[in-house]
Each structure stands twice: as C-alpha cells, then as structure tokens.
SERORO-8532 format. One record per residue (C-alpha): residue in three letters; x, z, y. Coordinates in Angstrom, 1 decimal. Layout:
N
["ALA",[X,Z,Y]]
...
//
This chain:
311
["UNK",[127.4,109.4,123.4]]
["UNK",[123.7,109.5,124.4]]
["UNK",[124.6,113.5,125.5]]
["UNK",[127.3,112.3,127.5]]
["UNK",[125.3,109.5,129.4]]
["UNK",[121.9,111.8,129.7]]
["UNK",[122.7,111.8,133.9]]
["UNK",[122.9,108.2,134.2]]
["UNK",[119.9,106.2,135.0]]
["UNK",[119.0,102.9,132.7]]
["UNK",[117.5,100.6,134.4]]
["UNK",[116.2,97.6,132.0]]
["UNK",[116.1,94.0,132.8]]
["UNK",[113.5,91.6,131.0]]
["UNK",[112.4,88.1,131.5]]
["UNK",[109.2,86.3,130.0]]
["UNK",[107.5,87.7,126.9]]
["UNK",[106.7,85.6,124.1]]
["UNK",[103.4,85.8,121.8]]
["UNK",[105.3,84.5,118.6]]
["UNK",[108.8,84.0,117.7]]
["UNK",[109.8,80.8,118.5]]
["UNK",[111.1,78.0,116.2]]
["UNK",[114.5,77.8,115.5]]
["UNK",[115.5,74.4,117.5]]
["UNK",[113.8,76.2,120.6]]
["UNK",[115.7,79.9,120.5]]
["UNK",[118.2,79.0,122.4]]
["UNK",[115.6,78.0,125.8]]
["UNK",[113.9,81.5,124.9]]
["UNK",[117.4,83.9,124.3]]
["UNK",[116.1,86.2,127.8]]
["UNK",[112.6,86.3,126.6]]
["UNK",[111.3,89.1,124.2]]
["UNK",[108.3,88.7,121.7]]
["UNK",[105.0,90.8,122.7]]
["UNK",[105.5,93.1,119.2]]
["UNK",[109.4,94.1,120.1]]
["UNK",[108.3,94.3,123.8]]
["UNK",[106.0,96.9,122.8]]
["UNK",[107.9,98.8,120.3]]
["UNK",[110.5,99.1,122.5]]
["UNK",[108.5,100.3,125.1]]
["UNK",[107.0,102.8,122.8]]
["UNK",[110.6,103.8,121.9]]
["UNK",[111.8,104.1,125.5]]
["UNK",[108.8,106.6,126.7]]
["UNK",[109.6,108.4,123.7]]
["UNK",[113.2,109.1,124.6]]
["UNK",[113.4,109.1,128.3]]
["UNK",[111.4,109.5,131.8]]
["UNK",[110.1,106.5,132.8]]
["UNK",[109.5,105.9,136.3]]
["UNK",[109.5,103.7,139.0]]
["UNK",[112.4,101.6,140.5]]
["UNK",[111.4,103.5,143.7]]
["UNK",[111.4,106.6,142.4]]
["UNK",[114.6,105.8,140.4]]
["UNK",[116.2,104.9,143.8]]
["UNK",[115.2,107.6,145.8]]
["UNK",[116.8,110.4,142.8]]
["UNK",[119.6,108.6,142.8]]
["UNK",[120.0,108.5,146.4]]
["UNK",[119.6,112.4,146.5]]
["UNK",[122.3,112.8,144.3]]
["UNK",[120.2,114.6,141.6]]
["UNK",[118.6,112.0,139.3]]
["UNK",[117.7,114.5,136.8]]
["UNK",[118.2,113.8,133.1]]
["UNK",[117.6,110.8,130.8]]
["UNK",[115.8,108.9,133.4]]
["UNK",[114.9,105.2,133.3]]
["UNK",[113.1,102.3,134.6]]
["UNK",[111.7,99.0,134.0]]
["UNK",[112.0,95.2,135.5]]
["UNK",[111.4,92.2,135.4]]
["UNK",[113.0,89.1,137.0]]
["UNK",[111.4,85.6,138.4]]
["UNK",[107.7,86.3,138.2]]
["UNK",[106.9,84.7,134.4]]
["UNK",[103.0,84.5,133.7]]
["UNK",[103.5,86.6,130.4]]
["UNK",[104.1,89.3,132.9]]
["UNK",[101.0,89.3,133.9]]
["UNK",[99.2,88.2,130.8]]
["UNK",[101.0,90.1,128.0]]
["UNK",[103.8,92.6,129.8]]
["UNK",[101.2,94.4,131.7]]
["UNK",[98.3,95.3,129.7]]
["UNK",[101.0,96.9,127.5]]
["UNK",[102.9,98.6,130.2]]
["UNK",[99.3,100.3,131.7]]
["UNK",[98.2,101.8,128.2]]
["UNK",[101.8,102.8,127.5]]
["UNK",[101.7,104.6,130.7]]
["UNK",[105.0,102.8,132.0]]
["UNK",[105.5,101.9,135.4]]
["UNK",[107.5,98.9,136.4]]
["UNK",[109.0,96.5,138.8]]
["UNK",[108.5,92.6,138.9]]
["UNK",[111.2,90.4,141.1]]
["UNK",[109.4,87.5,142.7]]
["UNK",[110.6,84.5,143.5]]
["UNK",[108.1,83.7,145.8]]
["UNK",[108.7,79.8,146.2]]
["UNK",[107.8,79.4,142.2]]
["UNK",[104.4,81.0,142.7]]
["UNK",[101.7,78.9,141.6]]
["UNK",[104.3,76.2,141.1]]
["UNK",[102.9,73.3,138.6]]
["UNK",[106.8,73.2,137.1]]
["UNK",[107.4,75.2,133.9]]
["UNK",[110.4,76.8,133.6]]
["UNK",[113.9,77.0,136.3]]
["UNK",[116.3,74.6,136.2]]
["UNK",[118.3,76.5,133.6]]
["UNK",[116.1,76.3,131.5]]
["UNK",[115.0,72.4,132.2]]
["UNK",[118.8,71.7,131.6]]
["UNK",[118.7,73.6,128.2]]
["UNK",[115.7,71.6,127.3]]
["UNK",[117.6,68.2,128.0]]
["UNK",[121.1,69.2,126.6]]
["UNK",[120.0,71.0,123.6]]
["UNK",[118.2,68.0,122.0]]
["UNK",[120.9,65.7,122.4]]
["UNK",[122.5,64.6,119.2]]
["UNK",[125.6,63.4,120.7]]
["UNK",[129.3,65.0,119.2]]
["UNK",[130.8,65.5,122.9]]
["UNK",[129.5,66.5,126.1]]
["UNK",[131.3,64.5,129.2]]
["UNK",[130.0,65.4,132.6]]
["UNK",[132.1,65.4,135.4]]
["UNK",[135.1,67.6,134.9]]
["UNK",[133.8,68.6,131.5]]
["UNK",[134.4,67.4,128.0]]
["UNK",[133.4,69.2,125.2]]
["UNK",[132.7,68.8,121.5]]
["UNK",[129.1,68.9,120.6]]
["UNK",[129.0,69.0,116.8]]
["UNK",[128.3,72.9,115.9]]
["UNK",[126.2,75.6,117.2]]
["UNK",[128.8,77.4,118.1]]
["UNK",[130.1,74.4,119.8]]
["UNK",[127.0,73.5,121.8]]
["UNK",[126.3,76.9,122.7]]
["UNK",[129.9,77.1,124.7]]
["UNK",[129.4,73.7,126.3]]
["UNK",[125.9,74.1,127.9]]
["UNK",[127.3,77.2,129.2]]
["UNK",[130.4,75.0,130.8]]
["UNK",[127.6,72.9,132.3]]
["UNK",[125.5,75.8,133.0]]
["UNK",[128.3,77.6,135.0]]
["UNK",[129.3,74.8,136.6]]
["UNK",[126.2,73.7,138.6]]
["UNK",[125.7,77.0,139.4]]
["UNK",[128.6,77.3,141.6]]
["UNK",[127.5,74.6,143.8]]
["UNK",[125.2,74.1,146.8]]
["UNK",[121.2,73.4,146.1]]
["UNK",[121.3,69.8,146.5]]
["UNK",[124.7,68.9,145.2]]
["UNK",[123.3,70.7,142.1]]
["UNK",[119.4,68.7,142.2]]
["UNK",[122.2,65.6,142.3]]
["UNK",[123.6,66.2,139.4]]
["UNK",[120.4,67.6,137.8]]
["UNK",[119.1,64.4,138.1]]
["UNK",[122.4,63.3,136.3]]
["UNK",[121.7,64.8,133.5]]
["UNK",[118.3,63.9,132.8]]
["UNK",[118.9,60.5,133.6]]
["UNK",[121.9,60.7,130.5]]
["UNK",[120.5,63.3,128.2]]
["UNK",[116.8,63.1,129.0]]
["UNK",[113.9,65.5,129.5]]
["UNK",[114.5,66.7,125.7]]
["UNK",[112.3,69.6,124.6]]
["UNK",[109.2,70.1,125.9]]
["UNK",[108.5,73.5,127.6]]
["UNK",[105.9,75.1,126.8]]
["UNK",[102.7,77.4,128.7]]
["UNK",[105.4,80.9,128.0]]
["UNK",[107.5,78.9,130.8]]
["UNK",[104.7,79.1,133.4]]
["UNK",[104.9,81.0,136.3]]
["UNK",[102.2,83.6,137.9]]
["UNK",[99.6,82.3,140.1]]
["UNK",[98.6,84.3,143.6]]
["UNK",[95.9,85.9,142.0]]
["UNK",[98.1,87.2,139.3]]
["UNK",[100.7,88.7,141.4]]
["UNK",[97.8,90.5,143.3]]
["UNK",[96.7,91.4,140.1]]
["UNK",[99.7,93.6,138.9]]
["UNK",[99.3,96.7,141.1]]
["UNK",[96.2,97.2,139.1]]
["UNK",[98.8,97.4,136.1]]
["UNK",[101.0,100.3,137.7]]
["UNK",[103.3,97.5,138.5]]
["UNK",[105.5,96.9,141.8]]
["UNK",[107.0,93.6,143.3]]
["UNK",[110.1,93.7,144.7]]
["UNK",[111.9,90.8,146.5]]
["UNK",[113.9,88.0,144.4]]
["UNK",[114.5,85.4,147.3]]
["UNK",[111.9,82.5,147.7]]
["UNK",[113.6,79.6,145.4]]
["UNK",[115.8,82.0,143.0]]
["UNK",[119.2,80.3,145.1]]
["UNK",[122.0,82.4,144.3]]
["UNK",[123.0,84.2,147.6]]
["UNK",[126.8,83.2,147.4]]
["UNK",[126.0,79.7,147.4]]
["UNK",[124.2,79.8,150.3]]
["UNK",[125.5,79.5,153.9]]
["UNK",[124.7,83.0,154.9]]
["UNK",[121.9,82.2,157.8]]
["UNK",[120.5,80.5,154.9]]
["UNK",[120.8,83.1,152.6]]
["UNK",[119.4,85.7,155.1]]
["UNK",[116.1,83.8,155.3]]
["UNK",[115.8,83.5,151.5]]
["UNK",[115.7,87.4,151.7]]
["UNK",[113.8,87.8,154.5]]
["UNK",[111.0,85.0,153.9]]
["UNK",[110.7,86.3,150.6]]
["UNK",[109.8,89.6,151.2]]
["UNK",[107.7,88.6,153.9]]
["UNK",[105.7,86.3,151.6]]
["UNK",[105.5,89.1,149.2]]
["UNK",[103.7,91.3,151.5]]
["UNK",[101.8,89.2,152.8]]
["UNK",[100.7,88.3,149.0]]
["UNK",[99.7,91.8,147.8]]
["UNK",[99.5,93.7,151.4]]
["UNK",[101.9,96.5,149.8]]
["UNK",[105.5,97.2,151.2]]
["UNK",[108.6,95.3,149.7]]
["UNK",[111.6,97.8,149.5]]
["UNK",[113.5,96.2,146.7]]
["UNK",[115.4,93.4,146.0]]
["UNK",[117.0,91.6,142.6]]
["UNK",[120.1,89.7,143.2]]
["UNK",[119.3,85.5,141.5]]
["UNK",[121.4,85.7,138.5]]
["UNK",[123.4,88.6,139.8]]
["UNK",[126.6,88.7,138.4]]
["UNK",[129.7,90.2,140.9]]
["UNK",[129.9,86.9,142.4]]
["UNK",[127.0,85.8,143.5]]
["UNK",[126.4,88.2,146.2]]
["UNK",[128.9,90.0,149.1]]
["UNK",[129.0,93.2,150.6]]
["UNK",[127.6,90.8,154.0]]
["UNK",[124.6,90.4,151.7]]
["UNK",[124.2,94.1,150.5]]
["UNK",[124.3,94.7,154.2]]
["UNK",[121.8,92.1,155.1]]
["UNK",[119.6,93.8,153.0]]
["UNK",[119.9,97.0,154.5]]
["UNK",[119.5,95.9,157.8]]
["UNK",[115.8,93.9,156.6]]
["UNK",[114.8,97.0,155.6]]
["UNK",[115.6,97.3,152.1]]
["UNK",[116.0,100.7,150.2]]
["UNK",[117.9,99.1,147.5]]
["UNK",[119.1,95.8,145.3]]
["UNK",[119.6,95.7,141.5]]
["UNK",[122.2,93.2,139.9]]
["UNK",[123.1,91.9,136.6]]
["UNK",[126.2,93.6,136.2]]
["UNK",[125.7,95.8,132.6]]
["UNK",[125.8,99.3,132.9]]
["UNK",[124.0,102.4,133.9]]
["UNK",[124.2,103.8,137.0]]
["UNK",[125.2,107.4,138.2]]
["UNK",[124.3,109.7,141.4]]
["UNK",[125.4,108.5,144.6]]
["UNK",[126.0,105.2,143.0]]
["UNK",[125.3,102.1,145.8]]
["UNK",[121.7,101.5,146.2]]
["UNK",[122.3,98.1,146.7]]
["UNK",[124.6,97.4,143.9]]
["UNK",[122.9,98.8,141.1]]
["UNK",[123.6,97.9,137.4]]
["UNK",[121.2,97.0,134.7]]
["UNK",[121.0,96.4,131.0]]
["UNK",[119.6,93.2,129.9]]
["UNK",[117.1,92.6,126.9]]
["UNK",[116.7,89.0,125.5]]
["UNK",[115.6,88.0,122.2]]
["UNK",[118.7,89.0,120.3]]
["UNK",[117.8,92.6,120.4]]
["UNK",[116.0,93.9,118.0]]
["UNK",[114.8,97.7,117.8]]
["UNK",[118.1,99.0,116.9]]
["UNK",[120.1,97.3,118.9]]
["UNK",[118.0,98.3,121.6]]
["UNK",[118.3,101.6,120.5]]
["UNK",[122.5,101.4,120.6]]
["UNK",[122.2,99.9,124.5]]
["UNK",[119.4,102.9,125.5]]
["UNK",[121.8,105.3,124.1]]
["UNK",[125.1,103.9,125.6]]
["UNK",[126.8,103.6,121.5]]
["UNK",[126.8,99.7,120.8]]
["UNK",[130.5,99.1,122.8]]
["UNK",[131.4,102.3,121.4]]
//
C-alpha cells in the first residue's frame, strides 16, 4: 500500500504539543495535542521515510504536476505557544521544515485555549446523567456517552453565527460552569514568538484573524477575516503570506466563492481537514491533510504515513 501511495504527497496536521501526558480526567481537552517524546519520534520516523519539505515547496510540485516520490510536509494549526517553545527546537535539529497557521486575533491573547476547548472544560466536569441544551438531550452517564454528546453540543454551535454562538456560550457556563481549569499548554504565541519561528525554519501561513469558520460567515465578512489576517501576518514577521488553512475545515465550512476569494488575495494555496493525501494536479486550494492527536501512537502513525490503517 505504501508502494502504491509513494506519488501522493502527506501533508500532516498537528495542534499544541504537550510536555507530559496528561491525566486521565483531562485527555479528552488535549485529544489534538501530541506529547514532546511522540512528537519527536515521529518526526524522526517521518524524515526517515520520506522528503520533508516545505508547504510551499509541496504546493509548487504539486502544481507542476510532478511532485516526485514519497514527499511530505508539516503543519500546524491556530498558533499554540508549544509551537514555539517545544515544536520548533525539535523541528530545527531534526532538519524539518514546517508551516504554522495563525490566527492572528488570538496572538498575545490573555485567554487560554478556543472556545472548543473552554466548552470541553465546562461539559466534561459536569457530573450530571443527561445533557439538555436547546434541541439536545442526551444521556451523560458513560464515556462513551459523554464523548457523543459534547460532540452534539460541539457541532451544534458550530453551525451558527459568532454571536448567536458567544450567546449560548455564555449558556453553558452559566449551567455547567467554567469546570476544568486550562492550563499554560493552552496558551497562545506572543508577537515575539511568531517573529521568532523563521529562525526555526518555520513558515506562517494565514488561518483567519478569530479562527471563524468561513461558511458561517456572511461572505464580505468572511473575505476580510482572510484578507486582514494575512495582512496582520506580514505585517508581524515582514515575510510573504501565500497560504491559507481552512478554521476547522471540514467540506462544509468553506465554498468554491471562498477558494476563489483566496485566489484572488493572492494566495498560492489553502489546506483543509478533509483526511487524505493529495495527488498531482490536485486543487491547490482544497488540499487534504492527515491529522495527528494524542491517540496516535508510533505505529499508528506509521499505518496513516503509509496509507494501511483503513486498509
């Protein structure tokens, strides 16, 4: 399977990076993080096995139409502190380029964490056996259980407008509380960090200014997320911003009027969520990517590299 897939770039996504594996009761608020050990042995494991280079680089073969072989590169989404802090010193003596998507609004932000997570925080301390919000009612007894309706509630507010969502936010904490408290892995970067990463051999790219998923937007509004944010970006590190990560990026959230308002800013490409590897001539601006959380461990990581796990 890995022979079959060897012209079909991998692009990786990751999140934060934790120091330590967390405590049970917290796993669940971490699942898209990665501990700094498994983090760098998957690095390790990746540079073995394939060419590493940058997004940019990664675009432009693709965009020829000859990406090579067993090609690959690495992201990250949202602009975590641990990216700057424990991702990057790894990345430069591992000799592996990467790409960091900046929300640019939660720069030097005193909040830890995005609202995903502060809702996980409140829900997933609550000893309650249902869940009734709104149109939702769900038992609340097992993990199994729990997991499935903070996803409900998850889903839900995501779907709707910013402030109809801060609304019911506000809801929530008011019912549930502010539950677990997040800790200094759910800090974002500073300025001074961001400037900091290009020391690291590591690009920003564009992720909107306050992480808003595009399809919820009106589109005027959506257009100036992408276009403030890459404006702020430059204006943060003085280097061109050429690429752009869809907020949450699933099919839905963004339209072929949003790939296109891309391309008309100036953009050379956009990379979603949708899993899967990405061939020659495939859409610059609707490339796929494989995500790695905290469920993956080396061999697993190994499977999704390689193209075997759904096989």
């Amino acid at each position: 399977m890995a022979w079959l897939h060897r012209r079909r770039a991998v692009i990786l996504t990751y999140h934060g990076i934790l120091p330590s594996n967390p405590p049970p009761a917290t796993r669940a608020l971490h699942k898209i993080f990665v501990t700094v050990d498994e983090f760098r042995a998957q690095m390790a494991l990746l540079r073995a096995r394939y060419e590493v280079l940058s997004l940019r680089e990664l675009v432009e073969r693709l965009a020829k139409g000859d990406a090579g072989e067993n090609i690959a590169a690495v992201t990250f989404d949202d602009g975590w502190r641990s990216t700057r802090t424990l991702a990057a010193p790894i990345l430069r003596e591992l000799r592996v380029p990467a790409t960091v998507f900046i929300a640019t609004g939660l720069m030097g932000s005193p909040y830890r964490g995005l609202w995903t997570q502060r809702l996980a925080a409140s829900i997933g301390a609550a000893r309650i056996g249902r869940i009734r919000l709104w149109d939702i009612d769900l038992p609340f007894e097992t993990e199994p259980q729990r997991v499935v309706a903070m996803r409900a509630v998850a889903s839900f507010l995501k779907g709707l407008p910013p402030d109809d969502r801060e609304e019911r936010l506000r809801e929530v904490f008011a019912r549930y509380g502010n539950g677990h408290e997040l800790g200094a892995e759910m800090e974002f970067m500073s300025l001074d960090e961001v400037r900091e990463l290009a020391a690291y051999g590591v690009d920003c790219g564009a992720h909107t200014v306050d992480h808003e998923i595009l399809s919820s937007l009106p589109f005027a509004k959506a257009r100036e997320q992408i276009r403030q944010s890459r404006a702020q970006l430059e204006d943060m590190t003085g280097l061109p911003c050429r690429l752009f990560a869809y907020p949450n990026g699933r099919a839905r959230d963004f339209s072929d009027d949003h790939t296109r308002a891309l391309a008309d800013e100036g953009f050379d490409g956009a990379v979603t969520q949708i899993p899967g590897r990405n061939s020659p001539g495939t859409d610059s601006f609707r490339l796929r990517r494989i995500n790695v959380g905290l469920e993956h461990t080396l061999h697993t990581f190994l499977t999704d590299l390689d193209g075997l796990r759904h096989w």
